[in-house]
N, C-alpha and C positions, 0 to 999 in steps of 0.2 A: 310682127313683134310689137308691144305696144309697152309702154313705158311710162313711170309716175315720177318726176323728180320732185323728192323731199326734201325739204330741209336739211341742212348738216346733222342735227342728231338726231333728226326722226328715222323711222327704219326704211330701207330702200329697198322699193319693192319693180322689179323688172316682170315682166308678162309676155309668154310665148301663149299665142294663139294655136286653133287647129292647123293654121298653114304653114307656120313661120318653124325655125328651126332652134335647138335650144342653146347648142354652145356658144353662139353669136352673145347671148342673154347673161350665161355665165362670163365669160371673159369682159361682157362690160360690166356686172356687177361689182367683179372684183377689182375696180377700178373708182367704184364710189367709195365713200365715208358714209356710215353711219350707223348705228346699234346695231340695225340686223340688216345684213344681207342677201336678199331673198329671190331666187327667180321659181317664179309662179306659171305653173305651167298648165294648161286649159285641156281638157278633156281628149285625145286621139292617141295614135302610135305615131313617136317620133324614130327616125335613124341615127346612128353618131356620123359623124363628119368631120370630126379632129384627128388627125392621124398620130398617134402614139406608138413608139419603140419599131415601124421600121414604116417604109412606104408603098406598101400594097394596097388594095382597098381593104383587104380585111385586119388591116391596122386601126381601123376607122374606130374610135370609142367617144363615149360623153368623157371628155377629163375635167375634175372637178378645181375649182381654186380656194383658197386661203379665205375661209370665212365665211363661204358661200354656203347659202341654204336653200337645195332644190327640192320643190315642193309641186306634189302633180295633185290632181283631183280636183281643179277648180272648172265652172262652167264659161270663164270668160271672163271678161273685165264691165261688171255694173253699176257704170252710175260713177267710176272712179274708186270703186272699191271692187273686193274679190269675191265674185261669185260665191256658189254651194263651195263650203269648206266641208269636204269629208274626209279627213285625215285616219280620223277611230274604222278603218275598214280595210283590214290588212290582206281578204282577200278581193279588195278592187271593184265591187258588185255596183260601186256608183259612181259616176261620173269617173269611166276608171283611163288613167294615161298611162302608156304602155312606152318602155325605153326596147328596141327592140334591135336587137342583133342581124337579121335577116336581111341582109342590103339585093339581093338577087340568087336565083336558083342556083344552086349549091354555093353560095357564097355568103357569109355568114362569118359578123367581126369576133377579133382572140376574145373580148372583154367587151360588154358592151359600157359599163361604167370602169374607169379609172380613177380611183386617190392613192398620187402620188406625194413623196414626201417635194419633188421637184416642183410643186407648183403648191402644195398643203403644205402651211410650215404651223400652224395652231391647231388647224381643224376644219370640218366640214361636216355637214348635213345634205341623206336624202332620204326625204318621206313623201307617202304617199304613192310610189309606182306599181306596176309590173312590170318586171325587169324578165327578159326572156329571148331564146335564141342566138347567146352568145357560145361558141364552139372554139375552146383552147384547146387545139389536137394536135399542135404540132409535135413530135418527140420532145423527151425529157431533153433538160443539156441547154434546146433553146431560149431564148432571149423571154424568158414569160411566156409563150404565147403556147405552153402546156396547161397552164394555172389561170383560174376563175376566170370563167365562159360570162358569170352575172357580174360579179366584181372580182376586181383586183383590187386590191388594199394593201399598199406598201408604205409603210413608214410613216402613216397617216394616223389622228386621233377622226375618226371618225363615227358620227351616228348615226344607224340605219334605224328609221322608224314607220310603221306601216308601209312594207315594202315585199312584195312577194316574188321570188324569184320560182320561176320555171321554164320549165323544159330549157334548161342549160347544161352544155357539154364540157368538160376537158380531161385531163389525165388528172391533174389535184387539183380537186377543188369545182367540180361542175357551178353549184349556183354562188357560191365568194370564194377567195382565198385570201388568207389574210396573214402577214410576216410582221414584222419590226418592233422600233420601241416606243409604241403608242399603244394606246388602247381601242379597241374597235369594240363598239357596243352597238346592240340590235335588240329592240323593243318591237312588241307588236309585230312581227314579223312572221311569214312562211315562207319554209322551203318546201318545195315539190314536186318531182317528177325531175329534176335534176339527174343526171348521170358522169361517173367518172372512173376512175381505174380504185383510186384512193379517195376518199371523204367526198360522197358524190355529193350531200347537199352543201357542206362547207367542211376547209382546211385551215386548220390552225397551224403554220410551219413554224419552226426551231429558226430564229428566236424570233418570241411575240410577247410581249411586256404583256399582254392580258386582254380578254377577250371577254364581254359580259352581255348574257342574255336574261330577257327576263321578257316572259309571255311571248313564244317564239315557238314555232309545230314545225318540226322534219317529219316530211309523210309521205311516203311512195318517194323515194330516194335511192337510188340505186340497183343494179340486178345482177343476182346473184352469179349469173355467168359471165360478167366481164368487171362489175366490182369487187375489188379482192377483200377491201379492210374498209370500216367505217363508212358503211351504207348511207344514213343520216349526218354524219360528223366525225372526221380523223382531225387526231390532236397529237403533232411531236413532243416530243420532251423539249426542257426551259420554254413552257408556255406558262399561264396561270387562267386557270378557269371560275368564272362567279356563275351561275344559272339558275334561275330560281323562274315555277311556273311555267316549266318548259315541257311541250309534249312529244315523242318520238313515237310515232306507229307506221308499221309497217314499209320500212324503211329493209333492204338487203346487200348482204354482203357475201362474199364465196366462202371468205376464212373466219374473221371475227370482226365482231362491231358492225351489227346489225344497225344497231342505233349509234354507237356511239364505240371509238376504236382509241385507244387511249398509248401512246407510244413512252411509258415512263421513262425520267431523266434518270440516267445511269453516273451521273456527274457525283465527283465524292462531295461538292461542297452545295451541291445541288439546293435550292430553296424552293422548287416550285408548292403552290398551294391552288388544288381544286376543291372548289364549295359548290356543290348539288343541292337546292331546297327545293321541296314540291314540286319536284317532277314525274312523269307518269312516261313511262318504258313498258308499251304492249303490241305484238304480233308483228315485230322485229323479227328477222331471221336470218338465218346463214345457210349454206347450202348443204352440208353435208348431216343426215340422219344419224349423228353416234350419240354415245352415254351421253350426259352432261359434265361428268368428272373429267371425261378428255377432250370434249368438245369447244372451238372458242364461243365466248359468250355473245350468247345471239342479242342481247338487250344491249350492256351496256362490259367493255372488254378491256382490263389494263395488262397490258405487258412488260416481260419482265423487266429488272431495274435495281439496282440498290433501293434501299428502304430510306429516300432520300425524299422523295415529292409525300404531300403530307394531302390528305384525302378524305373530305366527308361529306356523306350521303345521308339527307336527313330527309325527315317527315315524305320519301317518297315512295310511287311505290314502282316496281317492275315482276310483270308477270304474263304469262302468256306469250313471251317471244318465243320462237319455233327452230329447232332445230341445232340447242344451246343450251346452256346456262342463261339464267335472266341476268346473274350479276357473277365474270369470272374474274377474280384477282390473282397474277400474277407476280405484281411490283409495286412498290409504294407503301406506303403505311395506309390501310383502309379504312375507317371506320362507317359503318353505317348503323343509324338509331330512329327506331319510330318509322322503320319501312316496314311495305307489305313488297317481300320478297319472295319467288316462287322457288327455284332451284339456287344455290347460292355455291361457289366452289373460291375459298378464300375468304381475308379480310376480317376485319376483327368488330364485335357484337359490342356495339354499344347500349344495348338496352332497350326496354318499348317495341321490339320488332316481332311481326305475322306473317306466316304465311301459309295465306290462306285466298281464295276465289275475291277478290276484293269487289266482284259483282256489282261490271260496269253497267249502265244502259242500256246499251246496246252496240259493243265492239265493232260485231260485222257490218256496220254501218259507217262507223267510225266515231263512233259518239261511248267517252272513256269518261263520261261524269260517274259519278256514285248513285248507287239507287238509295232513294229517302226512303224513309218506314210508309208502310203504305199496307191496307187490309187483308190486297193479296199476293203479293212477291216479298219475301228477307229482305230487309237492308243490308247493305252493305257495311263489312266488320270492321270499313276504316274510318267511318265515320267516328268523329270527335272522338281518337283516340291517339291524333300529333303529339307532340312537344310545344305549346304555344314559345316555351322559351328559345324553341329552334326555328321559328319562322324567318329570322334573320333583317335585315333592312332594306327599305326599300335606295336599293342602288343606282338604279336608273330614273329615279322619281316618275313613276309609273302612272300615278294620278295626275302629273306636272302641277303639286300643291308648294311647290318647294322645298320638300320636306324631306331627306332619305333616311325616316327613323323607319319603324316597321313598316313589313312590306302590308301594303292596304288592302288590295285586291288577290283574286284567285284569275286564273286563265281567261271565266267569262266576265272578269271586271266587276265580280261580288265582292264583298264583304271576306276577307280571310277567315274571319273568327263566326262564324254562326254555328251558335248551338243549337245541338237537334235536342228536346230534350229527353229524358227520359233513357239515352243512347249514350253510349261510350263513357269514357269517365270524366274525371273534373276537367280536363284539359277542352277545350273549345273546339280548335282549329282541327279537320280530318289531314287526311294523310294524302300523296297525289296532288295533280295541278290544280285540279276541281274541287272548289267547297260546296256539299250540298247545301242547296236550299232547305227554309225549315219544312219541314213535313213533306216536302213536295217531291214526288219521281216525274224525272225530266222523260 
């Protein structure tokens, strides 16, 4: 471990090497003063070592503290300052630190990351990992240690940013799960390869003051013969959802909620509000081959409820999920405007919406941008035919300009608003996570 003492208000930066271990890092950090509390952490695979909620070794997790901001991808300590900063790199291709669950052959911690409200009482930061191989399999009933294999997130405001979790296990919640009365927010982010009974890549439990993503992929998440609901992402009731620029593909579930499994608040005095903008819901699926009229929605799935949680889905699209409806409403008050919808059973028309092949790239690849006008394939019919008035704001200051008026970017950190010309109508912005570029097929 290597160490920079600053001044009292300059910010405090602590540094874990390839050898050194990193709770040691965090628990001094939160013992300094000063603007930003930072442990920096240098290029390898770390283990946890802090034993949380009971004493086995596979209690073993990173627990985070009050203030703290863990930050991986650096190449080492140069010169007194911090190496290669590659933060912008959510799936880890550089200088990548790995937080990892795998303490010995079949032994493997409940959580490999913990924020608890018992040591986070403001907040916390972690960017830049691979988080992977944490296995919460105990039975339902226990102490946690069923809930979030990558995180556990209890009662904490916490930010995940460029952080990718995979191959993580539990009964809710394989790669986070996340409860209380804070807000857990996750930029730049993947899930993947995650697996669980309910919400294999993340779990939103009853109650969670609010949850917000923006620029975040659930992708191969779940399978279809042991996850039952919410392949990609199970949400209970008294939650609140913001999401904007989020991709779901190929993501399974057995029942419903391929991509996304939605448990509406049946509560009479109920307030919940979910806000969907530009997101892209494609080759999602559920197990069983019936209608779409009786099937649950293999895309994106709310169940039933009072007409109490209030719900809308704008400028996106969902189509091509298997084995489903792209969008089934059961509960809630729905609305969706300015989507490209395939199969739709419920929820009420707000206007501006297609459905039609929205003629991605190239799906089977995994690549769901839009195809630009070009001499010899159709473009694509969502092209600059959004709602610019629906694009909404940017909530997690996505750009980090300081700014949360409109959202600035698209998934590949374009431009929201480029006009194709000559294509769609007055409105700018397309529809989906991806703004095509001008004239260009990706």
């Amino acid at each position: 471990m290597w160490i920079r003492h600053p001044i009292r208000t300059a910010p405090v930066r602590i540094g874990v090497t390839r050898t050194g271990t990193i709770q040691p890092a965090i628990d001094l950090a939160a013992t300094k003063s000063g603007v930003d509390l930072n442990v920096l952490c240098a290029e390898g695979t770390y283990t946890p070592t802090l034993m949380w909620g009971g004493g086995t070794a596979r209690h073993a997790s990173f627990v985070m503290r009050d203030d703290v901001k863990l930050r991986g991808g650096y190449v080492g300590w140069n010169g007194g300052s911090p190496g290669s900063i590659l933060f912008d790199d959510p799936d880890g291709r550089y200088n990548k630190t790995i937080l990892s669950g795998f303490l010995a052959p079949g032994v493997n911690s409940y959580h490999v990351v913990v924020a608890d409200s018992a040591f986070v009482f403001t907040g916390c930061t972690i960017d830049g990992f691979l988080i992977t191989e944490g296995i919460a399999d105990e039975p339902a009933g226990s102490s946690d240690e069923d809930k979030g294999g990558g995180l556990l997130n209890r009662k904490t405001e916490t930010l995940v940013e460029n952080v990718t979790f995979r191959n993580n296990e539990a009964i809710s919640g394989g790669g986070a799960y996340n409860t209380g009365d804070k807000v857990l927010k996750i930029k730049l982010s993947t899930f993947r390869f995650n697996e669980a009974d309910n919400g294999a890549g993340l779990y939103v439990a009853n109650p969670s003051l609010k949850v917000e993503l923006c620029n975040v992929r659930f992708r191969d998440n779940g399978v279809e013969a042991t996850t039952t609901r919410g392949g990609g992402m199970y949400v209970e009731f008294e939650c609140n959802i913001e999401a904007a620029n989020c991709v779901f593909n190929d993501n399974e579930a057995g029942v419903a909620g391929g991509g996304v499994y939605v448990d509406v608040d049946d509560r009479p005095n109920a307030t919940d509000i979910h806000e969907w903008r530009h997101c892209t819901f494609a080759f999602n699926s559920v197990a069983l081959p019936v209608p779409p009229a009786v099937s649950g929605g293999a895309g994106m799935h709310y169940d039933p409820g009072h007409a109490n949680a209030t719900i809308t889905l704008d400028n996106s699209i969902l189509y091509s999920n298997i084995n489903g409806s792209d969008l089934r409403v059961l509960g809630g008050t729905f609305t969706y405007s300015f989507c490209d919808i395939g199969n739709i059973v419920g929820g009420l028309d707000g206007g501006g919406n297609l459905s039609v092949d929205p003629l991605f790239v190239n799906p089977a690849s995994g690549n769901f941008r839009l195809r630009g006008p070009t001499m010899i394939l159709p473009w694509s019919p969502c092209l600059d035919v959004g709602s610019d008035t629906l694009i909404g704001p940017d909530f997690l200051d996505i750009d980090d300009d300081g700014s949360f008026a409109l959202l600035p970017w698209d998934f590949d950190h374009r431009a929201r608003q480029l006009d194709v010309p000559s294509v769609g109508g007055s409105d700018t912005v397309d529809m989906g996570a991806y703004e095509a570029p001008l004239g260009i097929l990706e």
